[in-house]
N, C-alpha and C positions, 0 to 999 in steps of 0.2 A: 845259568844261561837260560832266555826262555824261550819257549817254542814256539814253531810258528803261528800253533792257534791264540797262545799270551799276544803275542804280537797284537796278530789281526782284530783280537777283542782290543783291545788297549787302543789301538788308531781309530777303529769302529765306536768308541766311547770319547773319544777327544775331538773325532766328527763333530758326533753330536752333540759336545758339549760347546765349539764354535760356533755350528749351526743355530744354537738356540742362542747364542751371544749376539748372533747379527754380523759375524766374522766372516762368515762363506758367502760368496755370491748365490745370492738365488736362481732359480734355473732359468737357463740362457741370459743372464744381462748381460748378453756383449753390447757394443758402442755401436745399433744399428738403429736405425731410424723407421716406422711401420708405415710411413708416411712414402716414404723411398720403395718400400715394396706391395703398395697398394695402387701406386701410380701408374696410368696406364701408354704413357708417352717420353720418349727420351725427354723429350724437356722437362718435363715432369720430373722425372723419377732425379734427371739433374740438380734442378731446384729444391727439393729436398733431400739432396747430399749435400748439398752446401756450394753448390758450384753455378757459375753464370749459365750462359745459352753457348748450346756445344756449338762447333767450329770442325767441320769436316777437316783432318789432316795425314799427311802422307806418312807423318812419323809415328801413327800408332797404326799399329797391324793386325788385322784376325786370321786363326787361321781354323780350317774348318771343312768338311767333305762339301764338293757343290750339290750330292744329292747324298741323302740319309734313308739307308731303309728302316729303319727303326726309329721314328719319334723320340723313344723313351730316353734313347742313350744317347744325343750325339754328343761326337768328340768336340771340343771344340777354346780356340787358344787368343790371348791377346799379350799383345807385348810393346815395350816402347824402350829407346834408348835414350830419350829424353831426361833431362835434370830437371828437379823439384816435381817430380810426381809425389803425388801422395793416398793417392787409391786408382787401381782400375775397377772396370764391370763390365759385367758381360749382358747387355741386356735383349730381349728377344722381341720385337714389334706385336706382332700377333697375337702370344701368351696373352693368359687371361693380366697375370703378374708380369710386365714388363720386364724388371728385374731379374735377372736368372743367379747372379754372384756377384761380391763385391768382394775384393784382395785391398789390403791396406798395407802399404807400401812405405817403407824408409832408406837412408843411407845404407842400411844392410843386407836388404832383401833386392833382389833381381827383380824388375818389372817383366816379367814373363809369367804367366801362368795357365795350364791346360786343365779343362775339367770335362764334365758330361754335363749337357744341360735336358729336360724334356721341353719338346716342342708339338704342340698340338697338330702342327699344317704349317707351309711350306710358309716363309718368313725371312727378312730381312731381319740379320744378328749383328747386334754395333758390339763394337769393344771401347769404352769411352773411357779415356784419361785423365781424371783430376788434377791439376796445376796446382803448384804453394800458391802461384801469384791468384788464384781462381780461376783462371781460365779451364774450360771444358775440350777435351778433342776429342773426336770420334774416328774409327773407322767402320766400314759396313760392308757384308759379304750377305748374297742373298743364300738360303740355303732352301735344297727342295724336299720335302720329306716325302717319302712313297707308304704307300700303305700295303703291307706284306709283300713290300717291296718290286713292286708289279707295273711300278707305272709313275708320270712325274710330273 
């Protein structure tokens, strides 16, 4: 039987012997686009998910504090009960980066999702909805950030 450190050498060798195959992903190539988080406009950052011009709608929802004393952290959620989504985001007006998060979504995952985004100054936050058919939706909630939470 071998022990933990045989182990750890042994997987730590078969790493690297993928690695140098071309077997392992190299670091971060997930299926994200630098073009989508370079852009500095909903339409923007749309057009470069692959999606048409967004569509204000009742059926995707943000949720999120009306005022933030802390910038760095807010809370903040989007959700849809809508069929054939296939991504949300959560994107921030203001930011330098538009784009705050993007969820990709299928038949087995829940379109709901809460995270922290950072926010420079006070700002309108879309949660925008990807469509199969391409359609774009959005919803928006203004959010006010205070600075050492003092004032708004």
């Amino acid at each position: 039987m071998q022990t933990r450190r045989e182990v750890l050498a042994t997987s730590a060798q078969l790493a690297g012997l993928l690695a140098t195959a071309g077997l392992l992903p190299s670091v971060a190539q997930a299926a994200w686009t630098q073009a989508a988080f370079d852009a500095k406009t909903l339409a923007e950052a749309a057009k470069a998910l692959g999606g048409g011009a967004p569509v204000e709608s009742k059926d995707v929802t943000i949720t999120g504090p009306d005022i933030a004393e802390n910038g760095a952290v807010v809370p903040v959620g989007c959700s849809t009960a809508l069929p054939g989504v296939k991504r949300l985001a959560l994107m921030v007006e203001k930011n330098p980066s538009a784009l705050a998060a993007v969820f990709d979504v299928n038949d087995a995952v829940e379109a709901n999702f809460n995270t922290r985004v950072k926010m420079g100054q006070s700002s309108n936050v879309f949660a925008v909805a990807f469509m199969a058919d391409g359609k774009v939706l959005y919803a928006v909630k203004e959010i006010k950030v205070t600075l050492g939470g003092c004032g708004g």
